[in-house]
Backbone as CSV, one residue per row, in Angstrom:
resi,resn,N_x,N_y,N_z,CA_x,CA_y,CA_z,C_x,C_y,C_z
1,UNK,14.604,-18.218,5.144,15.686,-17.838,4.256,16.841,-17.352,5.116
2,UNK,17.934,-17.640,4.955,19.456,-17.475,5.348,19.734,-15.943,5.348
3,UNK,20.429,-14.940,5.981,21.096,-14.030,5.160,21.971,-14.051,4.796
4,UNK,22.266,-13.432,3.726,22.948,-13.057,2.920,23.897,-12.311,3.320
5,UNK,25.393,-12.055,4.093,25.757,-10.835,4.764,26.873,-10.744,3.056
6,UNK,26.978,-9.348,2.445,27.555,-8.809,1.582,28.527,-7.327,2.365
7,UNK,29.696,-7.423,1.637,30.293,-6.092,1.659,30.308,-5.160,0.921
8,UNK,29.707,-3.673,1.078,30.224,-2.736,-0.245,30.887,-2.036,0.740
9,UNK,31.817,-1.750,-0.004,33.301,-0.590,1.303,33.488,-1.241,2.021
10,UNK,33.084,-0.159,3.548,33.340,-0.785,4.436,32.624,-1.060,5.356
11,UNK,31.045,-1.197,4.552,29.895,-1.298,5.692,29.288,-2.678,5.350
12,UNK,28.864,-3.217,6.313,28.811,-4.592,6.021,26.573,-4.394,5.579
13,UNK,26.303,-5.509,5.229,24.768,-4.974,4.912,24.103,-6.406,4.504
14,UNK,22.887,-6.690,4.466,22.087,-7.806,4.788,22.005,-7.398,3.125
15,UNK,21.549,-8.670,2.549,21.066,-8.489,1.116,19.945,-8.952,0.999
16,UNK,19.036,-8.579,0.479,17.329,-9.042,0.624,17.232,-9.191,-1.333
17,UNK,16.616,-10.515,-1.039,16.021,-11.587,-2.394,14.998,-11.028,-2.510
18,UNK,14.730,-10.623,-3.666,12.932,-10.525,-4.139,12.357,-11.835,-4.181
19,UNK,11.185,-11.914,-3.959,10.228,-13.083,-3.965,9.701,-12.610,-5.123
20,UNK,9.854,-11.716,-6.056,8.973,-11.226,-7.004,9.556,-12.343,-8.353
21,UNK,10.128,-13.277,-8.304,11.144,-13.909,-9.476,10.733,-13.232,-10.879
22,UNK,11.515,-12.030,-11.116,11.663,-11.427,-12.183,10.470,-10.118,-12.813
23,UNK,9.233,-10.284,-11.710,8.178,-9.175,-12.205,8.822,-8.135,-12.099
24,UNK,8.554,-7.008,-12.755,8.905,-5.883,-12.401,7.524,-4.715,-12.809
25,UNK,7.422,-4.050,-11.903,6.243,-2.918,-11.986,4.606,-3.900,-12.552
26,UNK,3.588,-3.397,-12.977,2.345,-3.730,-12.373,1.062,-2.334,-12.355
27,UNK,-0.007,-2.600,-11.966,-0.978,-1.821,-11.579,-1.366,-2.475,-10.391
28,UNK,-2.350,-1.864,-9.776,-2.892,-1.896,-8.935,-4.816,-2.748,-9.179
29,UNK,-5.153,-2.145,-10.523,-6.312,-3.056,-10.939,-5.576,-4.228,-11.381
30,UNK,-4.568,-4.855,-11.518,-4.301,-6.450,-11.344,-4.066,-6.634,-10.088
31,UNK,-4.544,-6.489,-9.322,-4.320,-7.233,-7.535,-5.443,-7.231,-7.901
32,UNK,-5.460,-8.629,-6.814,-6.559,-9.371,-6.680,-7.677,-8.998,-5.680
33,UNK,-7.280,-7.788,-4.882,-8.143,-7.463,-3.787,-8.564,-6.036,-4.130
34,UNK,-8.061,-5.343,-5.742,-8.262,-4.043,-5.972,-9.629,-3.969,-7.319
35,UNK,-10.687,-3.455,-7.315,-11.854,-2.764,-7.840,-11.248,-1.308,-8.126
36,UNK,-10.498,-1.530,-9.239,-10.764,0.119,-10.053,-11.178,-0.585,-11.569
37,UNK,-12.563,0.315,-11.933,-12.609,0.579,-13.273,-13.343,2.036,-13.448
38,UNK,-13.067,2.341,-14.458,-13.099,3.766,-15.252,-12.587,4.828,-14.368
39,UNK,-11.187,4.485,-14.300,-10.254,5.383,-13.205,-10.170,7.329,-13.783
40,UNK,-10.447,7.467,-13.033,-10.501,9.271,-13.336,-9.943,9.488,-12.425
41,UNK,-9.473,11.055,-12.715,-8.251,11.482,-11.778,-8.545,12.285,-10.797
42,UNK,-8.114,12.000,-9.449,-8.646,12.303,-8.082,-9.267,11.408,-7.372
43,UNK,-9.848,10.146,-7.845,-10.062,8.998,-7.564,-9.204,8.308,-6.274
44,UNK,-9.666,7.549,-5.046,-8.628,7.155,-4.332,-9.331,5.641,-3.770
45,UNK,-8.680,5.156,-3.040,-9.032,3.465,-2.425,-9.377,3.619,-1.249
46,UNK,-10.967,2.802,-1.413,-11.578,3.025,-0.227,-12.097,1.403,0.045
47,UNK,-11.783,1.132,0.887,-11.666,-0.472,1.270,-13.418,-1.062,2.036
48,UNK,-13.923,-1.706,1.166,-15.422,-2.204,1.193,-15.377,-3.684,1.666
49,UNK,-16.065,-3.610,2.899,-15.739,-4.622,4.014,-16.847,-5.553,3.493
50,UNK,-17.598,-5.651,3.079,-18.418,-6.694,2.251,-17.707,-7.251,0.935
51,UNK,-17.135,-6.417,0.417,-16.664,-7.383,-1.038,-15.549,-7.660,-0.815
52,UNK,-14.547,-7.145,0.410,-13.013,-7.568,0.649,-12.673,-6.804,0.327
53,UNK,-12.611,-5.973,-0.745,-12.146,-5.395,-1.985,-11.958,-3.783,-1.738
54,UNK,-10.337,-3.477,-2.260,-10.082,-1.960,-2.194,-11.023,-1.376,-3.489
55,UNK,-11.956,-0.535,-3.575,-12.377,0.351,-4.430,-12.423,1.769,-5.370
56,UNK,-11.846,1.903,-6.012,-11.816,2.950,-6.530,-12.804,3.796,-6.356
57,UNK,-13.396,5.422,-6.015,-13.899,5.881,-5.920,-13.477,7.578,-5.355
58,UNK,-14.631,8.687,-5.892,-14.436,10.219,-5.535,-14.887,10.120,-4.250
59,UNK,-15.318,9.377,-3.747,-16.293,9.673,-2.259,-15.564,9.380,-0.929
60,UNK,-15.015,9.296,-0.392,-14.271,9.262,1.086,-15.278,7.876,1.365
61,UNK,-16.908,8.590,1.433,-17.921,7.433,2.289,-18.715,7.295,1.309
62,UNK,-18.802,6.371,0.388,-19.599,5.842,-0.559,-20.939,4.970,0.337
63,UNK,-22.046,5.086,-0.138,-22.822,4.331,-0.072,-23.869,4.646,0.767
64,UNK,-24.594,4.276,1.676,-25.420,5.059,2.446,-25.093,5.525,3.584
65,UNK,-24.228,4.445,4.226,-23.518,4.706,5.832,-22.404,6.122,5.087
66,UNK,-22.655,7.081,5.721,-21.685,8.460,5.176,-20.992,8.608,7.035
67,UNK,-19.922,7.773,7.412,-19.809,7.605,8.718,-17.929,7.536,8.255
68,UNK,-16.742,8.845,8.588,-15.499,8.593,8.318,-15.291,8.806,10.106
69,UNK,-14.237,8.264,9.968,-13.408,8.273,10.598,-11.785,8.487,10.476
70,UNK,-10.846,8.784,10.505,-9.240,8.818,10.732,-9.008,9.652,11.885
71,UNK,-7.983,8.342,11.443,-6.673,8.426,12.862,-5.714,8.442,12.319
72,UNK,-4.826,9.518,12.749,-3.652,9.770,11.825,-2.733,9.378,12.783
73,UNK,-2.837,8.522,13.736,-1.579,8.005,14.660,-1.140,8.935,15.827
74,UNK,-0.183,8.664,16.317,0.397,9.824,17.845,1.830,9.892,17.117
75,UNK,2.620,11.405,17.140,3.559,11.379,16.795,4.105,12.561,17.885
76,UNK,4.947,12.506,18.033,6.184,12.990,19.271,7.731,13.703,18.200
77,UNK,8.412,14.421,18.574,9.383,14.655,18.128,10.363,15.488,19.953
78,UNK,11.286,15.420,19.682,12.334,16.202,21.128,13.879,16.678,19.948
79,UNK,12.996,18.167,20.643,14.260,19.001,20.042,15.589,19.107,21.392
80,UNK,16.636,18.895,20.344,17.756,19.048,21.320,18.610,20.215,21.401
């Protein structure tokens, strides 16, 4: 796809097309890779490497392997 270069004022700016042609908003149990049913609140997505599939669930480690892990990344900041 081409860009689009547009002016508002005096800043020049790329214009980005939705690929969405006309959807607007959605859930998350219509994706095709998401498992929520009987959603209760506190519930979060926990991604099950056998079914593909993000899962709804209270448990961090569902199932028998009770094995977490996170990595919350390396972050840096420099005060001036």
């Amino acid at each position: 796809m081409a860009d689009i270069r547009v002016r508002v004022g005096q800043q020049s700016a790329i214009k980005v097309v939705s690929s969405l042609a006309g959807e607007v908003g959605g859930t998350l149990g219509n994706l095709s890779d998401v498992n929520v049913t009987n959603a209760q609140n506190g519930m979060l997505l926990v991604y099950n490497e056998i079914t593909g599939k993000w899962e709804g669930t209270l448990e961090l480690t569902p199932g028998n392997t009770q094995n977490l892990e996170i990595n919350g990344g390396n972050f840096w900041w420099q005060v001036s």
